[in-house]
Each structure stands twice: as C-alpha cells, then as structure tokens.
C-alpha positions in Angstrom: 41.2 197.8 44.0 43.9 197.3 46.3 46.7 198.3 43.8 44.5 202.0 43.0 44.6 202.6 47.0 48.8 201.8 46.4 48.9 204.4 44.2 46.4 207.2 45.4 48.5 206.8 49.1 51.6 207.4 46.9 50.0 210.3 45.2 49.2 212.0 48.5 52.7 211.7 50.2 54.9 212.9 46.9 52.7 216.0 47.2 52.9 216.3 51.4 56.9 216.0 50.7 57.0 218.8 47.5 55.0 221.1 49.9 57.3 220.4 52.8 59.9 220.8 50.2 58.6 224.0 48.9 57.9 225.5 52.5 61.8 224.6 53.4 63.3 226.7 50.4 60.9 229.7 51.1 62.9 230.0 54.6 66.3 231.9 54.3 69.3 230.1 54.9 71.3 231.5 58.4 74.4 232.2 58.1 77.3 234.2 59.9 77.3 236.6 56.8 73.9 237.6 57.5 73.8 237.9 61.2 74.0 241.3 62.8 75.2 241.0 66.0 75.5 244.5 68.3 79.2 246.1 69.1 79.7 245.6 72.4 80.9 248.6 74.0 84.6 249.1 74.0 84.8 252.8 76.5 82.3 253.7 79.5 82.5 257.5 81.2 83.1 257.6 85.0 83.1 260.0 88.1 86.5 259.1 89.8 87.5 260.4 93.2 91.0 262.1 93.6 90.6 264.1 96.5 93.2 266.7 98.4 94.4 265.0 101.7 93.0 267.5 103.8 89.6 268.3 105.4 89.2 271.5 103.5 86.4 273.0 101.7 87.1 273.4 97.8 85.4 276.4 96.5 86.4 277.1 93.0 88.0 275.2 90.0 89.8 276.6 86.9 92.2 274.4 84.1 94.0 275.2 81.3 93.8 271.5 79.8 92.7 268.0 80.6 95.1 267.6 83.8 96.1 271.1 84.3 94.1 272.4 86.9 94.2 274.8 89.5 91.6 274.6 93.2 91.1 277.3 95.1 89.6 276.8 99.2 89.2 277.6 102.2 92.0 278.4 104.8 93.8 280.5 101.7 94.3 277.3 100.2 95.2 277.0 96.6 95.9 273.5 94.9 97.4 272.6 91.6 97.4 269.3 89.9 99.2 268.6 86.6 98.2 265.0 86.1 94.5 265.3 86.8 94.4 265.0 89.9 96.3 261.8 90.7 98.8 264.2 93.0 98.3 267.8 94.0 100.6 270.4 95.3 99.4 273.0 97.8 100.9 276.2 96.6 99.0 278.4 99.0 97.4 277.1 102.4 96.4 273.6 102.7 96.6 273.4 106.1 92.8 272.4 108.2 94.2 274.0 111.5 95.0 277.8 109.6 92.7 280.6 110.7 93.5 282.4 107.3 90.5 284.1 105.2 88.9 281.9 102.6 88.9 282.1 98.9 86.1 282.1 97.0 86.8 282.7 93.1 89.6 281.3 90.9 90.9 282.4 87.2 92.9 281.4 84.8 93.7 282.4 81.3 96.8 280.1 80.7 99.0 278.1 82.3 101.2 281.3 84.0 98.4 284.0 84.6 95.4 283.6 87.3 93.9 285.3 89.9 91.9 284.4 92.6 89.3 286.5 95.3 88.7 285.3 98.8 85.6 286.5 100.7 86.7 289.5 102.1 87.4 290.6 98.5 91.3 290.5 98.8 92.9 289.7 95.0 96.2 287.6 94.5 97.4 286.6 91.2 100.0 285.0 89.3 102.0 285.3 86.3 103.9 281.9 86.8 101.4 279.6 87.8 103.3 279.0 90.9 103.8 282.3 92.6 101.7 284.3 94.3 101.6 287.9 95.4 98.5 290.2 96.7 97.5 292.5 94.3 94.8 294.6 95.8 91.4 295.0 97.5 88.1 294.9 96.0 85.1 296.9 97.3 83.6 295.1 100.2 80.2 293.9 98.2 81.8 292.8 95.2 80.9 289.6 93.8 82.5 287.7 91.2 86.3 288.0 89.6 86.9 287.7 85.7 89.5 288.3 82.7 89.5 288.5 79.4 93.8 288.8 79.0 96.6 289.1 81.1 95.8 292.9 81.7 92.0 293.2 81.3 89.7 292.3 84.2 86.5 293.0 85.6 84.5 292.7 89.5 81.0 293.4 89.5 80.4 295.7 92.9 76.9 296.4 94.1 77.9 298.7 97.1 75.7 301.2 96.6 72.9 299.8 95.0 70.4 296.8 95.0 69.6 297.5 91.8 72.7 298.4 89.3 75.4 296.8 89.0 79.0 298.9 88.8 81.9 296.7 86.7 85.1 298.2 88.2 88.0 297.6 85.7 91.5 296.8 85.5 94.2 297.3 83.0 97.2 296.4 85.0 96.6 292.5 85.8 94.5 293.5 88.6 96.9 295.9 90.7 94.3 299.3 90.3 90.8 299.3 89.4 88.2 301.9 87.4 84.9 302.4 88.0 82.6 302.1 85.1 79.0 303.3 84.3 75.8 301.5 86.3 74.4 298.9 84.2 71.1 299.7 82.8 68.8 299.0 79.7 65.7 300.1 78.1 63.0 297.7 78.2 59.1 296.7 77.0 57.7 295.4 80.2 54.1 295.5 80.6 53.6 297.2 77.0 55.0 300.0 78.8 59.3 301.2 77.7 60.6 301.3 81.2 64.3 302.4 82.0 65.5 299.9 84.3 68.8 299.1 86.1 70.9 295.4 86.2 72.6 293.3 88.9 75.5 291.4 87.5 75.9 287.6 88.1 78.4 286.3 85.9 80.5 286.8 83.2 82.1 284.7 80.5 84.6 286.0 77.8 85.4 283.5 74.6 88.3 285.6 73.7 89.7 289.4 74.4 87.1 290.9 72.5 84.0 289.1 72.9 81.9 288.2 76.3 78.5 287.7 77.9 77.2 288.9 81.3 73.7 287.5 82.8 72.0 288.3 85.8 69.3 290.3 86.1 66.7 292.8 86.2 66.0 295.4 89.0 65.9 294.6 93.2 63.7 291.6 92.1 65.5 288.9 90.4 62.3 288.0 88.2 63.7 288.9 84.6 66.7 287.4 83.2 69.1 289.9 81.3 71.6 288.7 79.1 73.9 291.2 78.2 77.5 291.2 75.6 80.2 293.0 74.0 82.8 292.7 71.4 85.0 295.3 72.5 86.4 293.7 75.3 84.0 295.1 77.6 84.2 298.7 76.8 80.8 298.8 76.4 77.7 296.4 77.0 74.6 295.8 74.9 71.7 294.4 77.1 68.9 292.2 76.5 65.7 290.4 78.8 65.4 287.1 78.4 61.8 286.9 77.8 59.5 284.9 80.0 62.0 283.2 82.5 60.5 284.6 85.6 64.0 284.5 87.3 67.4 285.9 87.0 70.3 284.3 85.6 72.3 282.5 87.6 75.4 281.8 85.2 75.9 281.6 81.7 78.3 279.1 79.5 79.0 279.8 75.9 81.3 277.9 73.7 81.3 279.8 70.2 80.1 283.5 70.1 76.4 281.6 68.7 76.3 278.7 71.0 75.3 279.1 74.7 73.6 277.9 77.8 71.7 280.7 80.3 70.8 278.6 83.6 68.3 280.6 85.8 68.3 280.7 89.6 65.0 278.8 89.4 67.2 275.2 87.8 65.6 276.1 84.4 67.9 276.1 81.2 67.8 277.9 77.5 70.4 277.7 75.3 70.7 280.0 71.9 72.0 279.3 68.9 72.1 283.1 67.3 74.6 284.8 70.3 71.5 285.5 72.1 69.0 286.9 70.1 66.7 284.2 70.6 66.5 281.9 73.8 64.9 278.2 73.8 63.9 276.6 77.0 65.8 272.9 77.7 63.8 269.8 77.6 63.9 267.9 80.7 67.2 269.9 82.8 67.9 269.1 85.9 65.0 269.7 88.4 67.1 271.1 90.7 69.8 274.3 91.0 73.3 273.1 89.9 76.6 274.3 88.9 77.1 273.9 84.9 80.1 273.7 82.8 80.8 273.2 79.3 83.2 270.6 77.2 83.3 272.9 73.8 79.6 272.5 73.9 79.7 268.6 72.9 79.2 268.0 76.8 77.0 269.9 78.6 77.1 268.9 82.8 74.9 270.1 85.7 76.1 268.9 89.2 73.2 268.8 92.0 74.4 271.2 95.0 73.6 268.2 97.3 75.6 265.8 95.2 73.1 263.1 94.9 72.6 263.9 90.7 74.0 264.8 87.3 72.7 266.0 84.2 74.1 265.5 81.0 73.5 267.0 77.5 75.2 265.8 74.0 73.0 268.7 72.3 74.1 272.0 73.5 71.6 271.9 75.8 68.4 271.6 74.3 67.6 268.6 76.1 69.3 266.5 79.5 69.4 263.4 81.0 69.9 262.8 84.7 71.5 260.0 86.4 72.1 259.3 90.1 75.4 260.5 91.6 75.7 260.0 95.1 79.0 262.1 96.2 80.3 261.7 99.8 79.7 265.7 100.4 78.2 269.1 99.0 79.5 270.5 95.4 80.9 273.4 94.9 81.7 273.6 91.2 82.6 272.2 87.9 84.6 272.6 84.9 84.6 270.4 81.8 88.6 271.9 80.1 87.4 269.5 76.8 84.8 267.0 76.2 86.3 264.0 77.4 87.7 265.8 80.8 85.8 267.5 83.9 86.6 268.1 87.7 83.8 269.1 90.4 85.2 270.0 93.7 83.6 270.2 97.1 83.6 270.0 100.9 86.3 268.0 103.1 89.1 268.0 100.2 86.4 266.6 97.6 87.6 266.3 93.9 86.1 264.1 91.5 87.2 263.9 87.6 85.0 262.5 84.8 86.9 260.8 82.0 86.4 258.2 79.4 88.3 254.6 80.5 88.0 251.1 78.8 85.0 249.6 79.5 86.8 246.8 81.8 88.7 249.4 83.8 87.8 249.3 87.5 88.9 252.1 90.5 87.9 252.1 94.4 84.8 254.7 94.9 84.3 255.3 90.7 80.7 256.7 89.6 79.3 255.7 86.9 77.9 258.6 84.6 76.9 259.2 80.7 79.0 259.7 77.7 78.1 261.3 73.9 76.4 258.2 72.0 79.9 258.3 70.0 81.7 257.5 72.8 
C-alpha cells in the first residue's frame, strides 16, 4: 500500500513539473534583438531672444534667407542683421531720443533691392541693401507697400472711397506712380448678381507674374474677396470667399495652389486649387495673429499680446497652439524657410525660431513646436 502512494505521489509531481515545463517554453524568450526601445529625440525647436539694444518699437520684418534680414521701426529706424540676429547694424535711425516719422512697412525682393513706407506714407528704397534714398510720396490714405521685381510695385490708396480700392503703380522702382482702375467684381449675394466694389488688404506675389490680393467686400468688411493675376498685376480676377463673415486680413501662399487666407475674425482656410475652393482650419488660433509661412511646411500664427503661438505642419488645415509668453506686444513675423523665423515687437523685441540640439540651452529661450520629422 505504502509503495502505490510512492508512486501515485511521483505520478502527480512529473506531471506538475511537464506542465510548469510546458507553460515556461510557451513564454518568448527576451532579448535585446527583440526589444523596441523609442529614439530619443536628438533636435527640439526654440523661440530665442536677440533683441536690438534700443527701446524702439519694431514694426515690420523682411529676409532674403535664414540670417539675412532686414527690421524696419519707429524713429525712421531700419536694422539689418546678417547672422540672424546675433548682431544688428542700424542703417537708418536707431536712436530712442529722434523725433523722426515712423516706418511702418518693409520689402525686399533680394539682398540689394527693398523699400520701405513710414506712416505718413513717405517711400525710401534701396538698390544695395545698405543705402538709402527717398523716393517719393504716397497718397495720404494709402495702406500697404509691395513688389513683384525691382521695377514693379504696387500701394493700395482708399482716398476717395470707403468702398474700392485704387492700386497706384510703379514702373520705375518706386520713384512715380499710376493710378489704376477701382477694384470691383460681380457677385451672387442673396440670389441676387450685385456689382460690388473691394478694399485691398494685402498682397502677395510668388514671382513677377503671379500674385494674390485679399481683403474685402464693400464699406462692411463681412465678405472675404480673394482676388489674383498672372500678368504681373496688369489685371485682377476677383472672387468671395464664401461664408467667412469677415474680410481678409492677409493672405500667405507658397506655390501658385497652396495658400492660407486668415480673416480679421482669427479664422483660417487654406486652398489647395489657387483659390478656387477655400477649406476652413481645424482648431487655428482663437485669437487675431500675424502669419507667415516656411515654404508651406511651417505654418506660424503669433498672438498680438504675445502670450501664444500656433503652429501647422499641414498647410494649414489644422493648428496646434502652445504658450509663448513674450516680454512685449508683436508686431510681425516671417518664416524665410522652414527651419528659420523672426517676430519682432515693441522695446527693440526680436525673437528667432530655429531648430538646436536637444541639449542646447540659451538665457530667456521659448520653447515651441517643430514638424514630427524634426
């Protein structure tokens, strides 16, 4: 009896170890080979101050590369920076204590020609990048100053209208100007073809032939009109921008397909057909910004107040926002590539956003968003 209770016990652990045995082998082996472990991240994007060493108010922003970059200001001041920033060279103004009239657009097509406007409409331009002499005088309700080549420019004047805007023209690099017809379009509003006239915001051109124009429809800025050409502004075809309820504010277009139209309400829509069809943007900022493209891989929206960005890897079709927190007010942005952008703003603010090493450390950087690539 004793020696059958031996050998059932027996029985009972050979199977409990071929089932521990069995449950073993059915678990896979770990090894290094088949362990994924997550990249850390090499790069990181940043906001890094590089500010002018003056208390001046910078208005306007223009470069002709990454670190090429020309700020125009108040107190006549104009700035130029050909290391991003790290030093810059007043070439105009720059001094806090000057009573001089303040500027309030910048342009440049290349590193020797630009222009710039101050508020009391009074055009200076260069054809050295360095020098500067006084060109002309615009008409005293003008807003806005663009080019298309060294020759070629337009001003969008409103001064006897509030509802059509006149482009005056310029052949000469900016020294005389033409007057050109009232913009105007024919439009379905209401089921009902109504002849209607434009006010001019802002215009864009992507090369001497082609450019866009938004702004917007009648004295009330409730219809968004998007307008182009492709003969170097000789003529205009117009378009509304259905169902935006406000005018557009700017416009940013980085192949003659692929654009952003941001509205004077903060709304976005970006097209992807030169602007036969308009999209609205998912999630923009919620608030009114200044926008510049990086060859539409890097989309940027800068909060007025400074306190947020928005950023889009799309084109636009959708943001994210992150805090920002600047020291002062913005007054604009440019992105000159993907990887490179400067905002400027009040009391000699300049900011650049660039991709660094992910270790890389600077007094006052901001931390911001990069493409998914990056």
């Amino acid at each position: 009896m004793v020696r059958l209770l031996e050998i059932a016990a027996l029985s009972v652990l050979v199977t409990t170890l071929c089932a521990a045995q069995a449950t073993k082998s059915s678990v896979p082996k770990v090894s290094p080979t088949n362990v994924v472990i997550a990249a850390e991240p090499k790069f990181k994007a940043i906001w890094e101050p590089v500010p002018f060493n003056q208390d001046i108010e910078l208005t306007a922003i223009a470069c002709v590369g990454p670190e090429t970059c020309w700020v125009a200001g108040d107190k006549s001041t104009i700035l130029f920076t050909s290391d991003g920033g790290t030093t810059w060279q007043a070439q105009l103004g720059g001094d806090p204590e000057a009573t001089d009239e303040d500027l309030a657009d910048i342009v440049f097509l290349d590193a020797q020609h630009g222009w710039v406007m101050s508020e009391r409409y009074r055009i200076t331009g260069t054809v050295d990048g360095t020098t500067w002499a006084e060109l002309s005088t615009a008409p005293a309700t003008s807003k806005g100053l663009w080019f298309s080549t060294p020759q070629v420019g337009f001003v969008a004047d409103n001064h006897d209208s509030q509802t059509q805007t006149h482009l005056n023209r310029t052949q000469d690099g900016g020294k005389t100007w033409t007057r050109s017809d009232p913009c105007g379009l024919q439009a379905i509003i209401g089921g009902l073809s109504r002849k209607i006239g434009c006010m001019v915001k802002r215009i864009q051109f992507l090369s001497p032939a082609t450019g866009f124009m938004g702004g917007y429809a009648g004295s009330t800025p409730s219809m968004g009109v998007f307008s182009k050409t492709t003969d170097g502004g000789a003529t205009w075809s117009h378009s509304i921008i259905p169902a935006t309820g406000h005018g557009i504010d700017s416009i940013h277009f980085w192949s003659e397909k692929d654009g952003l139209a941001v509205l004077a309400s903060g709304k976005t829509f970006w097209t992807a057909d030169g602007g036969a069809t308009w999209t609205g943007s998912v999630n923009p900022p919620s608030w009114r910004s200044y926008y510049a493209s990086g060859e539409g891989k890097i989309v940027v929206g800068i909060n007025r107040n400074g306190r947020q960005a928005g950023y889009s890897f799309n084109g636009g079709r959708n943001f994210t926002s992150r805090p920002l927190g600047l020291p002062a007010m913005a007054t604009d942005v440019t992105f000159p590539d993907a990887r490179h952008g400067y905002l400027v703003g009040q009391h000699g603010m300049v900011y650049r956003y660039r991709i660094v090493p992910i270790d890389y450390s600077s007094q006052g950087m901001i931390a911001a968003a990069a493409a998914p690539s990056q």
